[in-house]
N, C-alpha and C positions, 0 to 999 in steps of 0.2 A: 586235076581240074574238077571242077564240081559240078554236081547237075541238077535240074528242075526239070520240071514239069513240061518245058517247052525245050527241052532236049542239053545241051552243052552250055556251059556258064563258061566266059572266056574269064581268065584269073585278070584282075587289077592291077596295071606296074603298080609296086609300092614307093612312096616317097611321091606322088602326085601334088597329094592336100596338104595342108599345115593349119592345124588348128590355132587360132590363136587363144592363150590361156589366161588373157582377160576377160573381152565378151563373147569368146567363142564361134566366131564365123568361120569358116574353113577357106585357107586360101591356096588359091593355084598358084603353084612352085612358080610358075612361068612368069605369075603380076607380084613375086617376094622380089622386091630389087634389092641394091648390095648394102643399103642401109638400112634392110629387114626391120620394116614399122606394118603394122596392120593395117593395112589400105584403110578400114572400117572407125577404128577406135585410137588409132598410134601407138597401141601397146611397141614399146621397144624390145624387140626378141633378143635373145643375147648371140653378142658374137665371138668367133673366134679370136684369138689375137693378131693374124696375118689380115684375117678380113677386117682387125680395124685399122692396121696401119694402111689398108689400100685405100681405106675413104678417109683417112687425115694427113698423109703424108703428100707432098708432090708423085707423081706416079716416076717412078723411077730412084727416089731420093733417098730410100731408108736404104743406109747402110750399118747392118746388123752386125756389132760386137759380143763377145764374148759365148755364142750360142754355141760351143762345144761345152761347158759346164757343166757337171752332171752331180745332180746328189749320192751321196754314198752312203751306206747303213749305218751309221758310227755309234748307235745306240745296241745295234743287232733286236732291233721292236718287230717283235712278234704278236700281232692278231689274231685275224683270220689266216696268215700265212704271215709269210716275210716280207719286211718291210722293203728290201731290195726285192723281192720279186714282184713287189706292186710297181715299184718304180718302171721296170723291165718292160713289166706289161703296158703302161700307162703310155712308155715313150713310144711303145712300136703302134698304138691305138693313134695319137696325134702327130703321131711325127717330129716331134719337138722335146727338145731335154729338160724343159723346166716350165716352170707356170708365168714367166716374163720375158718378151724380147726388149729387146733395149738397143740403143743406137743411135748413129746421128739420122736427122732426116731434115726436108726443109717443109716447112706448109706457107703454101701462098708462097712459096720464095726466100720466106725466115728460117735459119739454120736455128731446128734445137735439137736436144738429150732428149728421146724420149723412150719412153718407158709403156709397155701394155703390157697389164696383165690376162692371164688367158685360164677364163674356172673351167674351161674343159682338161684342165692338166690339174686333178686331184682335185679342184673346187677349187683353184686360183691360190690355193692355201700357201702360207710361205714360211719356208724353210730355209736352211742355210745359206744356199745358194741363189734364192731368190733376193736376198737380205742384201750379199753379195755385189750381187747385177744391179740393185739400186743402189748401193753403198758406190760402186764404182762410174754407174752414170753419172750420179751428184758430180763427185769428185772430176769426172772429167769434165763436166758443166762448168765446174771452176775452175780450169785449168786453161778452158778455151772460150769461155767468157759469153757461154751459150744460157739460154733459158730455161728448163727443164721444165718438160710437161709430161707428166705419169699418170696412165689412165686406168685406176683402179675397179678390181671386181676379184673377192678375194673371200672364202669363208674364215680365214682369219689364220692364225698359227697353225703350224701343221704338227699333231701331238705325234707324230712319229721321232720327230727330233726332237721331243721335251724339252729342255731348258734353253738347248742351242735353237731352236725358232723365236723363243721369246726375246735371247738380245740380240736379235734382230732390232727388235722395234727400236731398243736404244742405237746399234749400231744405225742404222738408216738416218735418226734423227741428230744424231751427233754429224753425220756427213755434210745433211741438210741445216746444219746450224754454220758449221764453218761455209756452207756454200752464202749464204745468208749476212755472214759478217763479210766475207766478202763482195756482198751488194746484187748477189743472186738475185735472179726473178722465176716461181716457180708457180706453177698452176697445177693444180690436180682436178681430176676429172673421175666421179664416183659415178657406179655404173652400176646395174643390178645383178649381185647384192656387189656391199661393201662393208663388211664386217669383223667383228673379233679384235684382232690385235695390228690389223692393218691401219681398220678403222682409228684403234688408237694411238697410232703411232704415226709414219710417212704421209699417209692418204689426209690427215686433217690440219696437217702442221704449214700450210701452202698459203701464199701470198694471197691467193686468189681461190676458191673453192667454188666449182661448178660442181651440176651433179643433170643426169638423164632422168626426164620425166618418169615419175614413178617409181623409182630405184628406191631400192629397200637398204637402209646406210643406221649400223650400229653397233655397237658392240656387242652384248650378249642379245640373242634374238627374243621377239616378243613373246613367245611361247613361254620361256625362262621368266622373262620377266613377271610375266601376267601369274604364274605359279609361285613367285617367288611372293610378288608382294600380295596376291590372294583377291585381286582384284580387276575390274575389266580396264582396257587402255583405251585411249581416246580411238575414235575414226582414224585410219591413214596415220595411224602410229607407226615412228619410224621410215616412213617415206619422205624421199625428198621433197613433196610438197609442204609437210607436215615441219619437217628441220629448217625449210627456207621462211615458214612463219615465226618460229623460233630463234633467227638467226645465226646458225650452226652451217648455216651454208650459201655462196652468196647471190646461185642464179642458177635457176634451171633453163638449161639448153636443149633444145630437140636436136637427136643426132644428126638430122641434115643440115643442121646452123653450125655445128662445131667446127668445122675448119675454121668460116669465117670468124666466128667468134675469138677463136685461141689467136689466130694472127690480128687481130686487131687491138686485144687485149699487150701483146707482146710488142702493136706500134707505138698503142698508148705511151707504154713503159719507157721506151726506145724515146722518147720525143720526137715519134714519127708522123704521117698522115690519113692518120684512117679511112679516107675519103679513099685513099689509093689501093686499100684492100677492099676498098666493096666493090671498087670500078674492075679489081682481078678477078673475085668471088662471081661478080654477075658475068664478065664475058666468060667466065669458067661454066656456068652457067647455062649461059647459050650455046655454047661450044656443044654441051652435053646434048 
């Protein structure tokens, strides 16, 4: 405990405040609701992958497959340490065997595949297993004649498994091509970041590309870039506002709109009634 001048200094709970790391206002844990936006500015904080299936899924819906999966060393990549004892550590820190849940869930009531990636599991980075778990959602997408929505946030290939993370990007994209010839409908959803080998592969190959305001989406980062070519980059280079001028992406969504959004997009497709998803979205709504 510490002291001043005016006798005892009562110690601080920690974990109070939360800065936010746009404009910087400090906010009370208590007014951070579960779709974590800056009362002040909307900076989007990032989340976990359990907390994004609880604000896009019906509550109750996601049923989560294949989550005993676990990477294994097969390169034996050594660092700072072992590349299985990072693993070790990473899973008993999150609780979670990999950097993706996946599974059926329904939003709004519409059964899809989906997929969240989670950067608190190594920086979202993906590896074999991750490659895996979206190779297999597709495929069961086409099997049961579901939509598949995959909500990316990803520093790109994980160089622990060298070449085996890179065909990834082919295996994922080959799954999602037979989902495709078979009349598939897929959405992706870029989050901040969304980068590296993600970016170029699964995350941008989608019927439909959303992306969260201000999300940082590309492949080698600006930094690299900016040294590589010797020269300064535009404003909001690499940001979804920045891509959505360019058309590399087809709409930015604030996380409190995406539920409504992805089922509506999905009635669209359906030759359904959109009208019927705003009249669920608002008494969901009020309910709240």
């Amino acid at each position: 405990m510490a002291w001043t001048r005016f006798g005892k200094k009562k110690d601080m709970p920690g974990g109070l405040w939360i800065k936010c790391g746009d404009c910087g206002v400090m906010i009370f844990h208590k007014d951070f609701t579960a779709h974590k936006l800056c009362p002040e500015c909307g900076h989007h904080f990032s989340l976990k992958g359990t907390e994004r299936v609880a604000i896009t899924a019906d509550q109750d819906s996601f049923e989560e497959l294949w989550a005993d999966m676990r990477t294994i060393d097969a390169l034996g990549f050594v660092d700072r340490g072992p590349y299985s004892e990072k693993i070790d550590k990473v899973v008993s820190k999150t609780g979670r065997n990999e950097a993706v849940l996946t599974g059926r869930a329904k939003i709004l009531g519409i059964p899809v595949a989906l997929g969240v990636m989670d950067f608190s599991f190594l920086g979202g980075s993906m590896g074999v297993v991750v490659g895996e778990k979206i190779t297999r959602l597709v495929e069961l997408a086409t099997e049961e004649n579901l939509p598949v929505i995959i909500f990316c946030a990803s520093g790109g290939a994980r160089m622990h498994e060298g070449a085996l993370s890179l065909m990834q990007m082919a295996k994922t994209c080959s799954a999602l091509s037979r989902f495709n010839d078979a009349g598939g409908f897929y959405v992706s959803v870029l989050t901040n970041p969304t980068t590296g080998g993600v970016t170029a592969s699964f995350a941008s190959v989608a019927d439909v590309i959303l992306a969260e305001p201000g999300a940082l989406i590309g492949f080698a980062g600006p930094r690299v870039i900016r040294e590589t070519l010797k020269q300064e980059l535009p404003n909001g280079f690499q940001r979804a506002e920045f891509l959505l001028e360019k058309g590399q992406i087809d709409r930015i969504v604030a996380r409190p709109d995406l539920r409504r959004e992805l089922a509506k997009l999905i009635a669209y497709r359906n030759g359904g009634d959109p009208t019927e998803i705003e009249a669920l979205a608002a008494a969901e709504a009020a309910g709240a």
